[in-house]
Residue frames as qw, qx, qy, qz and C-alpha x, y, z in Angstrom:
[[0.821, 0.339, -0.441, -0.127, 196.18, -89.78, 145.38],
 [0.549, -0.471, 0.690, -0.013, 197.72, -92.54, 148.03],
 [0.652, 0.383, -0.654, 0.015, 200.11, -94.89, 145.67],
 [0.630, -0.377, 0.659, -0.166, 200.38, -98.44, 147.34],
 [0.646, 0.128, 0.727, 0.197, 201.72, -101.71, 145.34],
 [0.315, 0.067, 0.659, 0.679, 202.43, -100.17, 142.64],
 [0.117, -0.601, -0.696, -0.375, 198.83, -98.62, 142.02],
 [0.068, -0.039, 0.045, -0.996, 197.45, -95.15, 142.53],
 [0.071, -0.490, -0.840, 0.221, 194.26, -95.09, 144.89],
 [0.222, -0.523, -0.025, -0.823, 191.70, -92.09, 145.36],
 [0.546, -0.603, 0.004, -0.581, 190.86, -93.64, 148.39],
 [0.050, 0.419, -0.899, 0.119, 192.35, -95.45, 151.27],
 [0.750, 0.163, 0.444, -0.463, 188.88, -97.50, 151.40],
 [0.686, 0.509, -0.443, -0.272, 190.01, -98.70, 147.61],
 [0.159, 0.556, -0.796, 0.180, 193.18, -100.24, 149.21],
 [0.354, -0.111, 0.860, -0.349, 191.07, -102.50, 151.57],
 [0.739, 0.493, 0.101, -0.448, 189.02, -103.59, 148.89],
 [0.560, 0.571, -0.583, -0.143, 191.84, -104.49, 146.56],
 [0.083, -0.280, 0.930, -0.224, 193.44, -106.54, 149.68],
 [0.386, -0.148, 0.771, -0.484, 189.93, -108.53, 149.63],
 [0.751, 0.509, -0.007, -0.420, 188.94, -108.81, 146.23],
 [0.026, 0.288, -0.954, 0.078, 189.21, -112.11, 145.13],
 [0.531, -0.107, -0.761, -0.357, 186.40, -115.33, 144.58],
 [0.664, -0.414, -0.567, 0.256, 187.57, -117.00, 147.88],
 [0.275, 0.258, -0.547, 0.747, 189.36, -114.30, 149.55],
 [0.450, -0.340, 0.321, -0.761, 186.24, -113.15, 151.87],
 [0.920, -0.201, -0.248, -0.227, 184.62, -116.63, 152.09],
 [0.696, 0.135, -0.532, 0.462, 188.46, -117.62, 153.65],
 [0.058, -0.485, 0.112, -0.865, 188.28, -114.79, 155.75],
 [0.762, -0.362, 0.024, -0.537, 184.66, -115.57, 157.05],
 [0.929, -0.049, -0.358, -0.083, 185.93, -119.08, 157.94],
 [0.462, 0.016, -0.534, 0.708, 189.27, -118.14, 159.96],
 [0.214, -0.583, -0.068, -0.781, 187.19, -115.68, 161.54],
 [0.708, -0.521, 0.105, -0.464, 186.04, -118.43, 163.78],
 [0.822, -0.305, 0.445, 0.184, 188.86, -121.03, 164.08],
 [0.131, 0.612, -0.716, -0.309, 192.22, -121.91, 162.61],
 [0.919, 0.320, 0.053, -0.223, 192.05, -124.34, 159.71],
 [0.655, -0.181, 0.616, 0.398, 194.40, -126.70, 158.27],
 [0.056, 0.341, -0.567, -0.748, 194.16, -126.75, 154.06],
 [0.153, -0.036, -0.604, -0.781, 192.33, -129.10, 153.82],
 [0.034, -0.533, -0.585, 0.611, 189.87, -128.37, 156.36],
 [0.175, 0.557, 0.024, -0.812, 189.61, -125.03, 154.39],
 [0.146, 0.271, -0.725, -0.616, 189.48, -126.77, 150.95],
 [0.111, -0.400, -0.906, 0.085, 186.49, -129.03, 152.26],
 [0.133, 0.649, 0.574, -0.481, 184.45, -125.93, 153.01],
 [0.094, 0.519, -0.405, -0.747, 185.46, -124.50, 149.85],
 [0.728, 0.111, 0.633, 0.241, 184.45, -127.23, 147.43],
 [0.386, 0.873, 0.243, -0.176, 183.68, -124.75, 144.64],
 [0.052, -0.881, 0.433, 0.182, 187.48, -123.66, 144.76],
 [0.907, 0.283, -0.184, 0.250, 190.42, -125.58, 142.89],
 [0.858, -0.245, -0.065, 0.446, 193.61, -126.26, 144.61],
 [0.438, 0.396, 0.050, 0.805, 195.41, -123.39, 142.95],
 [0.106, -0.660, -0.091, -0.738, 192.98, -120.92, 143.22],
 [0.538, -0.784, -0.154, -0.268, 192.96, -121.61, 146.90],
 [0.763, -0.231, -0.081, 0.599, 196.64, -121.83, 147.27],
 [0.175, 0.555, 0.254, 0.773, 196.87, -118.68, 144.88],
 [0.291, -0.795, -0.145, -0.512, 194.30, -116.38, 147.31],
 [0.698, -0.613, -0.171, 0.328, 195.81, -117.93, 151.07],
 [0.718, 0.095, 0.035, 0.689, 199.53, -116.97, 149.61],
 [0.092, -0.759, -0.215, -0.608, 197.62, -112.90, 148.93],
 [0.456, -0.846, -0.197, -0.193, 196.14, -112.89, 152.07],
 [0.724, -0.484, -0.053, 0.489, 199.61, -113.99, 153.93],
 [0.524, 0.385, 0.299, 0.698, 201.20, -111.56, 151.82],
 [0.231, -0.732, -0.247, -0.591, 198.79, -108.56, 152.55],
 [0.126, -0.297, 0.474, -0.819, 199.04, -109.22, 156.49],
 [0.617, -0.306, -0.010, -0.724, 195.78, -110.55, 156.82],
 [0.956, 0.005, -0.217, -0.199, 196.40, -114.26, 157.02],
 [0.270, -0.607, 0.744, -0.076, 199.42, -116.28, 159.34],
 [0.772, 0.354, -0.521, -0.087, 200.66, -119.11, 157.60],
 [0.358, -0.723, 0.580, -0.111, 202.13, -121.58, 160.48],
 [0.730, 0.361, -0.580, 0.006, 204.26, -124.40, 159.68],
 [0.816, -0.456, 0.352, -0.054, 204.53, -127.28, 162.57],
 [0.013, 0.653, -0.757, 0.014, 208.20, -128.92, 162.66],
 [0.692, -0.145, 0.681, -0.189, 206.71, -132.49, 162.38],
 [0.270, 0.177, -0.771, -0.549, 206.13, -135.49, 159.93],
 [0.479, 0.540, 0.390, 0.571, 204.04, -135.27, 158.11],
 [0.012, -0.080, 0.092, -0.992, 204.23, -131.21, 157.68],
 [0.100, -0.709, -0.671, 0.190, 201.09, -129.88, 159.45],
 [0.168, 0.054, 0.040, 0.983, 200.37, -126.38, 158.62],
 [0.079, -0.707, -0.632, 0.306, 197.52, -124.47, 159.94],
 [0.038, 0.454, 0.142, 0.879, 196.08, -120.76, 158.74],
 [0.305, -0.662, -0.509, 0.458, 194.65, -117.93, 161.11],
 [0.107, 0.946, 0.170, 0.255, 193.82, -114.46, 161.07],
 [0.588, 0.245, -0.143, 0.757, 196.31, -111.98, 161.52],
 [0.089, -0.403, -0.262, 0.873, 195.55, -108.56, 164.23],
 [0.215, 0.380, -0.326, -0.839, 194.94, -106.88, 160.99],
 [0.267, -0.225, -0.888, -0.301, 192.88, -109.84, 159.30],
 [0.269, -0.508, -0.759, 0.305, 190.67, -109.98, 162.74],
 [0.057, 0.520, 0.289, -0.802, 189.97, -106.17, 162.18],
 [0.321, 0.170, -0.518, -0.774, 188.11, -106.66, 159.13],
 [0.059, -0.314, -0.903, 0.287, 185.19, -109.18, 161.30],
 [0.124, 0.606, 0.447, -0.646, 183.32, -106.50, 162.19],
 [0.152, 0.453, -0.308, -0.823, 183.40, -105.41, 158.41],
 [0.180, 0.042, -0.960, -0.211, 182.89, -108.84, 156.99],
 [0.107, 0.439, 0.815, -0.362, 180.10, -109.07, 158.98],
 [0.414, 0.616, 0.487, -0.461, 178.33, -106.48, 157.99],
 [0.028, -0.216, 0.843, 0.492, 179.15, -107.31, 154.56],
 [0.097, 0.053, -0.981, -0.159, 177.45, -109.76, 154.99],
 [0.030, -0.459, -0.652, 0.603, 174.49, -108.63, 156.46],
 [0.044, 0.470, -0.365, -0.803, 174.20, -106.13, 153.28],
 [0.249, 0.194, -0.797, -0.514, 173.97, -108.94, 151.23],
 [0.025, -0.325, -0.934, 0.149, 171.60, -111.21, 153.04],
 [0.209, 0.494, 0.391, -0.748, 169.09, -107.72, 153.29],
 [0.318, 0.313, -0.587, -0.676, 169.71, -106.98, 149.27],
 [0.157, 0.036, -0.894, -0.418, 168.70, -110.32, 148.54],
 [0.043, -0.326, -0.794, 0.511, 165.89, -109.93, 150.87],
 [0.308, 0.608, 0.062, -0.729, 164.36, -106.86, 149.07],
 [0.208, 0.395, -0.701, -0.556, 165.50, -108.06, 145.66],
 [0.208, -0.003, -0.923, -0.325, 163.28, -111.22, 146.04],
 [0.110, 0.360, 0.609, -0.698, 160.30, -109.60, 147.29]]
């Protein structure tokens, strides 16, 4: 049993899961994967997502590690998201994620 955040895992494969479950959280992900975004940069490729729920899931990721939140010293504020070390080692998962899914639906609509 590994206890993290309160919550009792059976696996430490659970833990990355919890940190990425979430509507947007992998679709954000996939998108810093390839370039730091502003908000609403990210909120434009998001349309699907409401303001909250994509303030709500960034706030997680920065939380979790996965996501760097920077804040520019200017006016107006300029603030800009990126993967984190730890974010940018979960690409190579994401990907084939994603790959998974694109095969499934391949078979599945055959």
């Amino acid at each position: 049993m590994i206890k993290f955040k309160k919550y009792d895992y059976q696996c430490a494969s659970e833990i990355i899961l919890g940190l990425i479950s979430g509507k947007w959280k992998v679709l954000i992900l996939s998108h810093l994967s390839n370039q730091t975004f502003r908000y609403n940069e990210l909120q434009k490729l998001m349309p699907g997502a409401t303001q909250k729920m994509l303030t709500m899931q960034l706030r997680e990721l920065e939380n979790d590690g996965l996501v760097i939140r920077k804040v520019y010293a200017v006016a107006p504020p300029k603030v800009e998201y990126f993967l984190s070390p730890l974010g940018l080692s979960l690409v190579p998962m994401l990907n084939t994620l994603c790959e998974l899914g694109s095969d499934y639906l391949k078979n599945k609509q055959t």
